[in-house]
Each structure stands twice: as structure tokens, then as C-alpha cells.
C-alpha positions in Angstrom: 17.4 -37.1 24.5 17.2 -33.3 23.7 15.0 -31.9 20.9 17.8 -31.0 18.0 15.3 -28.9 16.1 16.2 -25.0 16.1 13.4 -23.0 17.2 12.7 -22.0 13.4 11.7 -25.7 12.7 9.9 -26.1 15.9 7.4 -23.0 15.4 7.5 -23.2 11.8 6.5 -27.0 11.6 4.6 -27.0 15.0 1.6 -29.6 14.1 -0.4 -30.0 17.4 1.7 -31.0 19.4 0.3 -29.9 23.4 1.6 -26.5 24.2 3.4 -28.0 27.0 5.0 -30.0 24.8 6.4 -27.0 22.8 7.1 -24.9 25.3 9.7 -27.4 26.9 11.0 -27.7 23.5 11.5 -24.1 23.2 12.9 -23.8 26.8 15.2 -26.4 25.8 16.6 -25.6 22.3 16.8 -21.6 23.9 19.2 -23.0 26.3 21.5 -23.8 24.0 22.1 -20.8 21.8 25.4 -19.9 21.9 23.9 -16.3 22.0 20.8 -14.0 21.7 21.6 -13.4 18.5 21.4 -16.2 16.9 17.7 -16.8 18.3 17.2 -13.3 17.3 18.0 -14.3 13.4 16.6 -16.8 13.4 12.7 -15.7 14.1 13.5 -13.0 12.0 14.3 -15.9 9.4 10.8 -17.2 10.0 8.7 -13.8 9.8 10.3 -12.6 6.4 9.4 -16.0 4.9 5.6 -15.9 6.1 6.3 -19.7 7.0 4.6 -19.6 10.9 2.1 -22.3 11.1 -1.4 -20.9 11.4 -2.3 -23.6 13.7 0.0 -22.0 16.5 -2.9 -21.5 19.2 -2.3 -17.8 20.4 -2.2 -19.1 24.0 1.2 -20.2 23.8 2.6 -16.6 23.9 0.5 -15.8 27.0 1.7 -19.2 28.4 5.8 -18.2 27.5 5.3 -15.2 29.4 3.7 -16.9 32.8 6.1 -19.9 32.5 9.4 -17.8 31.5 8.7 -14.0 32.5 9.3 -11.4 29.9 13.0 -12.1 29.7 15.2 -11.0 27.0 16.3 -14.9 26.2 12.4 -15.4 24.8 12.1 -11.8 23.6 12.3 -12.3 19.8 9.4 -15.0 20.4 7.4 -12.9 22.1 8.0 -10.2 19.7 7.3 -12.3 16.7 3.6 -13.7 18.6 2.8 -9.8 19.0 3.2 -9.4 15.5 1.0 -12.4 14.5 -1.9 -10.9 16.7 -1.2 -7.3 15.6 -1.2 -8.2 11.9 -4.6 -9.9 12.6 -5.5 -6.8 14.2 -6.2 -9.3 17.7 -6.6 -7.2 20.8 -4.2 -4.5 19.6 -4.3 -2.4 23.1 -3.1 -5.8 25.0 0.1 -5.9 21.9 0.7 -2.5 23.0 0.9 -3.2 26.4 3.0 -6.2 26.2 5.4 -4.2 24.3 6.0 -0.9 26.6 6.6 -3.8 29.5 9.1 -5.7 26.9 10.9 -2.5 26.2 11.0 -1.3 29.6 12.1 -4.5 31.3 14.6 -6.4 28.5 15.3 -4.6 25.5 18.6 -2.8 26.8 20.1 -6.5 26.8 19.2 -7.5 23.5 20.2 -6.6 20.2 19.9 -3.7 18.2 17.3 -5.2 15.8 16.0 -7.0 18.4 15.1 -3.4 19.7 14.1 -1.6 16.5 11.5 -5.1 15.5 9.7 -3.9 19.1 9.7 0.0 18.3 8.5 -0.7 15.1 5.5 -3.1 16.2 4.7 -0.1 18.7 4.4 2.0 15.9 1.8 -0.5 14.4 0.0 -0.7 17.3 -0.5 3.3 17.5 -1.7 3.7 13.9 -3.8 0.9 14.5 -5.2 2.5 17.4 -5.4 6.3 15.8 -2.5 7.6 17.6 -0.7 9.0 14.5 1.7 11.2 16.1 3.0 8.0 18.3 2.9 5.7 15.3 5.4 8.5 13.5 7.7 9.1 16.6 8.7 5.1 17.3 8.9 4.4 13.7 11.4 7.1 13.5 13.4 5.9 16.2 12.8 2.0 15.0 14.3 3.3 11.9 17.1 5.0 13.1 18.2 2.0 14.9 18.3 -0.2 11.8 20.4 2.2 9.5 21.2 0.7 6.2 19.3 -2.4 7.2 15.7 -1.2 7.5 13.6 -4.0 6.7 10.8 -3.3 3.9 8.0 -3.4 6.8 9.2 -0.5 7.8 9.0 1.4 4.9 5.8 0.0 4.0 4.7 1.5 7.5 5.7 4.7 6.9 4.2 4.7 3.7 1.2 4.3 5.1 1.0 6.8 7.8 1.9 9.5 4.9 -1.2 7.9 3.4 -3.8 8.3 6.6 -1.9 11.5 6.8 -3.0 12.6 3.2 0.5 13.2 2.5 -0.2 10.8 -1.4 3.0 12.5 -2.7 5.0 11.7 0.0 3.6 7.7 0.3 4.4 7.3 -3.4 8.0 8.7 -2.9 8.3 6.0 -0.3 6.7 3.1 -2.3 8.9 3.9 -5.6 12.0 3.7 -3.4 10.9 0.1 -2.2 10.7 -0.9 -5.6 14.0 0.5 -6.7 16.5 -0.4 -3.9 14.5 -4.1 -2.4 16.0 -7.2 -3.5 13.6 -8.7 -1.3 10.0 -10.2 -2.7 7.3 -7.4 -2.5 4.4 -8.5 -0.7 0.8 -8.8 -2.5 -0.5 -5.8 0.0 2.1 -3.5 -0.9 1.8 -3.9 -4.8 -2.4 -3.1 -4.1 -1.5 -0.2 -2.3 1.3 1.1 -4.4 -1.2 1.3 -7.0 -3.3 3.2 -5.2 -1.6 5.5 -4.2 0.4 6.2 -7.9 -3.4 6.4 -9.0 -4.2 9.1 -6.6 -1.0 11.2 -7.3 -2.1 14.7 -8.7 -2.2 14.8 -12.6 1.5 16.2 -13.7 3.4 15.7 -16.8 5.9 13.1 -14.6 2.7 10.9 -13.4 2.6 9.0 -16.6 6.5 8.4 -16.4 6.2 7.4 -12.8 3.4 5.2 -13.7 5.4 3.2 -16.1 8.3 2.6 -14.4 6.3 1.1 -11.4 4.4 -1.1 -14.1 7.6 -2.5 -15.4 9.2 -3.2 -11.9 5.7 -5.5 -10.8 5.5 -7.7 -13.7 8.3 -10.1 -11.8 6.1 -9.7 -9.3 2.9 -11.2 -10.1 1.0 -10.2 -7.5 -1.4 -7.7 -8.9 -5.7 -8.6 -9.8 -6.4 -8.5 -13.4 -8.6 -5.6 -12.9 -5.8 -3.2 -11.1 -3.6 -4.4 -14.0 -5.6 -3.2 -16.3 -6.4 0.6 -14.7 -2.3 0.7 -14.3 -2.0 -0.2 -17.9 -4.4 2.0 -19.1 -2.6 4.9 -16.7 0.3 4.0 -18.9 -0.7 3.7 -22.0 -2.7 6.7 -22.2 -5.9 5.1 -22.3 -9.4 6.5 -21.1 -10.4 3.9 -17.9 -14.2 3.3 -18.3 -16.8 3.7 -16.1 -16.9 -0.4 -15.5 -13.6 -1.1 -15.1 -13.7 2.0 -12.3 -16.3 0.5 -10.3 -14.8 -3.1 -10.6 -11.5 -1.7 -9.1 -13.6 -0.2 -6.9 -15.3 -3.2 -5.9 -12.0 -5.2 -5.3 -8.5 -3.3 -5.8 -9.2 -0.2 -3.6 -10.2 -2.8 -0.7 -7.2 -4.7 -1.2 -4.9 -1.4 -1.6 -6.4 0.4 1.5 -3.6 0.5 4.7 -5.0 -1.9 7.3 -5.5 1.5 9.3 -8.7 1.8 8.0 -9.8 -1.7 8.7 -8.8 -1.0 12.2 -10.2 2.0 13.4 -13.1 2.0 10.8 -11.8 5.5 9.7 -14.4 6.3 6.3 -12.9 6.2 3.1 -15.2 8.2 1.0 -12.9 11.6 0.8 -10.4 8.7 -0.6 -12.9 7.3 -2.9 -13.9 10.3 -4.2 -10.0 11.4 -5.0 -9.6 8.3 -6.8 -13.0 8.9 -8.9 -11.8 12.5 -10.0 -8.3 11.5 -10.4 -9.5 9.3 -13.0 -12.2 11.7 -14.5 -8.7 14.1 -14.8 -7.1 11.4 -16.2 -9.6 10.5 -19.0 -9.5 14.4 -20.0 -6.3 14.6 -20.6 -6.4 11.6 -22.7 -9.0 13.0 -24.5 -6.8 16.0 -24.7 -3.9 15.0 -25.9 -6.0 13.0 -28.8 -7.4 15.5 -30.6 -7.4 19.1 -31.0 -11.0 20.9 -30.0 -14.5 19.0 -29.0 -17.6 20.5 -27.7 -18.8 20.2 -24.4 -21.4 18.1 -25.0 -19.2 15.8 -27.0 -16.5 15.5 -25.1 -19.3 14.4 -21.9 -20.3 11.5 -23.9 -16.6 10.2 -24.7 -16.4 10.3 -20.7 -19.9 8.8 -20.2 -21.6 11.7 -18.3 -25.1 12.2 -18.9 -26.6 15.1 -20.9 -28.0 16.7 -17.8 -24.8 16.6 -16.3 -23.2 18.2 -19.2 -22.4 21.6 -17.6 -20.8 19.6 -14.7 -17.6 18.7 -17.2 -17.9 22.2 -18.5 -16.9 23.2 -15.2 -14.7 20.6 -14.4 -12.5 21.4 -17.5 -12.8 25.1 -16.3 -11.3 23.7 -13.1 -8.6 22.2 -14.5 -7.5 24.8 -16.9 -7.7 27.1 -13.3 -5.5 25.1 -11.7 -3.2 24.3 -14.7 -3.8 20.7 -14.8 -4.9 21.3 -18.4 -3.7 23.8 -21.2 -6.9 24.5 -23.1 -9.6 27.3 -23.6 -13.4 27.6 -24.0 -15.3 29.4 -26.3 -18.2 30.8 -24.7 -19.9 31.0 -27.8 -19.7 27.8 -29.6 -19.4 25.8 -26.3 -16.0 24.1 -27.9 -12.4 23.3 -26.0 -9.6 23.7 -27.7 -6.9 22.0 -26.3 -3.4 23.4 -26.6 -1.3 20.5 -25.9 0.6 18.9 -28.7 -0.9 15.7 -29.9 0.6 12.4 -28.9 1.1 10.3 -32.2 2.2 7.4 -30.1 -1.1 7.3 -28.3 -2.2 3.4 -27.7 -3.9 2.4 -30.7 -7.4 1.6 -29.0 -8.0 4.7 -28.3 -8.3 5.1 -32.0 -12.0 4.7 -31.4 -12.4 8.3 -29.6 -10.8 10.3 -32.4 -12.9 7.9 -35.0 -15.6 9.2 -32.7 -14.7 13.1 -33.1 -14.7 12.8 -36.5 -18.2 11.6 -37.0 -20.0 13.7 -34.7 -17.9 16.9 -36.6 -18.8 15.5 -39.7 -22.8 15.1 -38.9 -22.5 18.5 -37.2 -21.3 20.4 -40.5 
């Protein structure tokens, strides 16, 4: 009697069977698809819901192609294997490989997304390997192939690559559009790295706007730490982001926010940790700014937690800023004070009440 199972329930619910035992299950319940397509759909079906079976040994893919060839009846198997190992970043070079012979050999008989899910798992495989250019080129075409239907993978890809390419503007552009036109679940990873990459933005009278809109889309989502939460909301809310809750998101949220390009090639990350550390430091000015009118230097250090002997450090840093018109303020040479030129917020979240409380006294005792 013929297995009755469709090849979604067979690999989704495979539970040890012996690979030969699945394989002639595949075999025979591929035989009887009315057409590619539906086989196609199908394994698309099963990689959007994340409901493969981990216990699938890796050797059954290698065991399709000797038993089968690389024909285009199997193709969205094999295609969905290479994206198990590539996602677990598992002999990336061999992925490759398997996919230039999968294009060249079957892909003009399949379908059309057929074709773009192997371009766009090439791409994957270049970035992975540090050949940007090629990453960029077959995503391009993989997305041109899909049209309207351009699966959120995609995106999320490309959103990367503006990433490794320092190109943060660009990858938020990208990431907000996921969030405004998907109807489809947002992954964990691409929440962590959305937020990242809103972090990093330059500091611009829109980022805060941007900010919020993103923080409102997530909370269906539910897949954010506690500690990126709480940067995000303080982004929002005007809030200065201490030095603890910095190196706890350090600790955890960057890692988890971080393309899996740099997992990969073990590209450094320190040019991106350092953004992310003077973002913030920008960030907490403007706070400051936008809280009270003037401060000294030397207060205005201790609100931020900088050391006394690092005091001319934020003197310049403000002088940066004001430079490169990130803040509207001036300094008086003389008396060491800022004063800042942008109008006060009244509707400033109410614990940062403490840091004009904090103004007030050290004016006071100075008087």
C-alpha cells in the first residue's frame, strides 16, 4: 500500500525512521504530484512555518542527490536541505556548489519561485562567504523574479547586506517597510536587528518619530529581550539610556541583532560597537538638551556618567555636534556653560524629572 502522506507531513513529522525508508517515501509520494508545483508549495509551506524536524540527519540530502540525480522533480527538496545547512552556516562553499549545479542543470524546468528560492540561497551563500558584490547581484535577480510576492527572507537579506555595507540608512528603510506591508509573523532575528539598526541611525529630528512607530508595530510581536525593550523605549520616550543598561544590551541584544554575516566570516564588529556607543552618548545629549536650557560642562559630564578627567572629552564632543549640526547650542568659553537653543519639551517622560531636579541643585549650590 502506498504512503498517503504528502511530502510536507513526511519531512515535517519524520521521527527516525531509516533514511531508506524515507527516501522511498519521498520517491513515492513525488510520483504522484499532479505537477511540480504543487511539490514546490508545498516545501515552501514547511520552510515559512519553521516546522522541519531537527532530527532530519543531513545525510539524506546527499543520499536524494546519489539515489535521484539533481533533477528538477526533487529540486524544492534539495533546495529546502541547502537552506537548513546554510542557515546553520554548515559547509557553506559545498551549499554553493550544489546550487550553481542545481541552477545550471534543472532550474529552467521548474517554476518561477522555484528559481528565485535557489538565487536567493546563492546570495546567502556569497555574503556568508564575503563575496558582497555576488550576494547583491543574485538577490537582485531572485527579487526580480518574485515581483509582488517577494517573500520577507528576502528583504531581510538585503537588509543585511546594506548593513555589512555600512549603508544603516538604507537597512532601516528596508526593515520599516517589512513592518509596514508584512502580514506575515516577523521572526525573533529580524526584530533584534531592526533594533539595531534604528539605534544606529544618525541623530535627526525624524529618528525619534521613526523610533516610535517601529515600537508600536513589535508589541504584537513579542519577540524582543527585556533589556532591548527597554533602550527602544527609552529611544522613544526621550529618556537618557544609562551606562548599565548600555553594556547589558551590549552583552546580549547587539549579539542577537548582529546579521549572521558576521558570525560567518568572523568579520570584527568593534567600528559597529563603537557607532552604537556614540549613538547613544548623542542620544543622552540631546535629551539632556531638550530638558533644560544651559549646564556647565562639568555638570552636564556627570548627568552622562563621564568621569572628571574625562570632562574636556564631552566638551569636545558637544563642540562636535554643534559642528556637525546634530545639536543647536553654543559654549561660552568663559564660564564653561552650554546653552542649548532648542525649545524645551514639556512632554518629556516624567523620569527624567530627576536630571532637571539635578540642574537645579548643583545651580543652586553654585550661586
Amino acid at each position: 500500500m502506498k504512503d498517503t502522506r504528502t511530502v510536507t507531513e513526511l519531512i515535517a513529522h519524520y521521527d527516525g525512521e531509516s533514511e531508506e525508508w524515507l527516501l522511498n517515501s519521498l520517491e513515492d509520494v513525488a510520483s504522484q504530484q499532479s505537477t511540480e508545483d504543487l511539490f514546490a508549495r508545498q516545501i515552501v509551506y514547511i520552510r515559512k512555518t519553521r516546522e522541519m524536524s531537527h532530527s532530519v540527519p543531513i545525510s539524506v540530502k546527499n543520499s536524494l542527490i546519489s539515489r535521484f540525480g539533481i533533477v528538477y522533480e526533487i529540486a524544492p527538496v534539495l533546495l529546502y536541505f541547502a537552506a537548513l545547512d546554510i542557515e546553520q552556516l554548515n559547509d557553506v562553499r559545498s551549499q554553493y556548489e550544489m546550487l550553481i549545479k542545481l541552477e545550471t542543470r534543472v532550474l529552467k524546468r521548474v517554476s518561477v519561485p522555484t528559481a528565485a528560492e535557489c538565487l536567493l540561497l546563492k546570495s546567502k551563500c556569497c555574503l556568508y562567504l564575503n563575496e558582497i558584490t555576488r550576494a547583491e547581484a543574485f538577490l537582485n535577480e531572485s527579487i526580480s523574479l518574485s515581483d509582488d510576492e517577494t517573500p520577507l527572507e528576502a528583504y531581510d537579506l538585503q537588509a543585511d547586506i546594506f548593513f555589512v555595507n555600512s549603508k544603516v540608512q538604507d537597512s532601516a528603510r528596508i526593515r520599516l517597510q517589512m513592518f509596514q506591508t508584512m502580514h506575515e509573523p516577523i521572526f525573533d532575528s529580524v526584530l533584534s536587528k531592526t533594533v539595531l539598526t534604528l539605534v544606529l541611525l544618525p541623530l535627526s529630528p525624524i529618528k525619534a518619530a521613526i523610533m516610535k512607530d517601529f515600537y508600536e508595530r513589535q508589541k504584537t510581536q513579542n519577540g524582543l529581550t527585556d533589556t532591548e525593550r527597554t533602550v527602544l523605549r527609552a529611544i522613544v520616550e526621550g529618556r537618557l539610556i544609562p551606562g548599565s543598561i548600555l553594556e547589558a544590551y551590549l552583552g546580549e541584544g547587539f549579539q542577537r541583532g548582529l546579521p549572521r554575516y558576521y558570525l560567518a566570516t568572523g568579520a570584527p564588529t568593534t567600528a559597529i560597537i563603537q557607532r552604537l556607543r556614540e549613538s547613544v552618548f548623542e542620544g543622552n545629549i540631546s535629551c539632556v538638551a531638550s530638558s533644560c536650557l544651559n549646564i556647565t560642562v562639568k555638570q552636564l559630564a556627570e548627568v552622562l556618567g563621564v568621569t572628571p578627567e574625562r570632562q574636556a572629552f564631552v566638551e569636545d564632543y558637544v563642540c562636535g555636534m554643534i559642528l556637525d549640526k546634530k545639536l543647536d547650542a553654543t559654549i561660552d568659553g568663559i564660564t564653561g556653560r552650554i546653552h542649548f537653543n532648542t525649545r524645551r519639551i514639556d512632554a518629556v517622560a516624567s523620569d527624567i524629572s530627576h536630571v532637571t531636579e539635578f540642574f537645579a541643585r548643583k545651580m543652586k549650590s553654585e550661586n
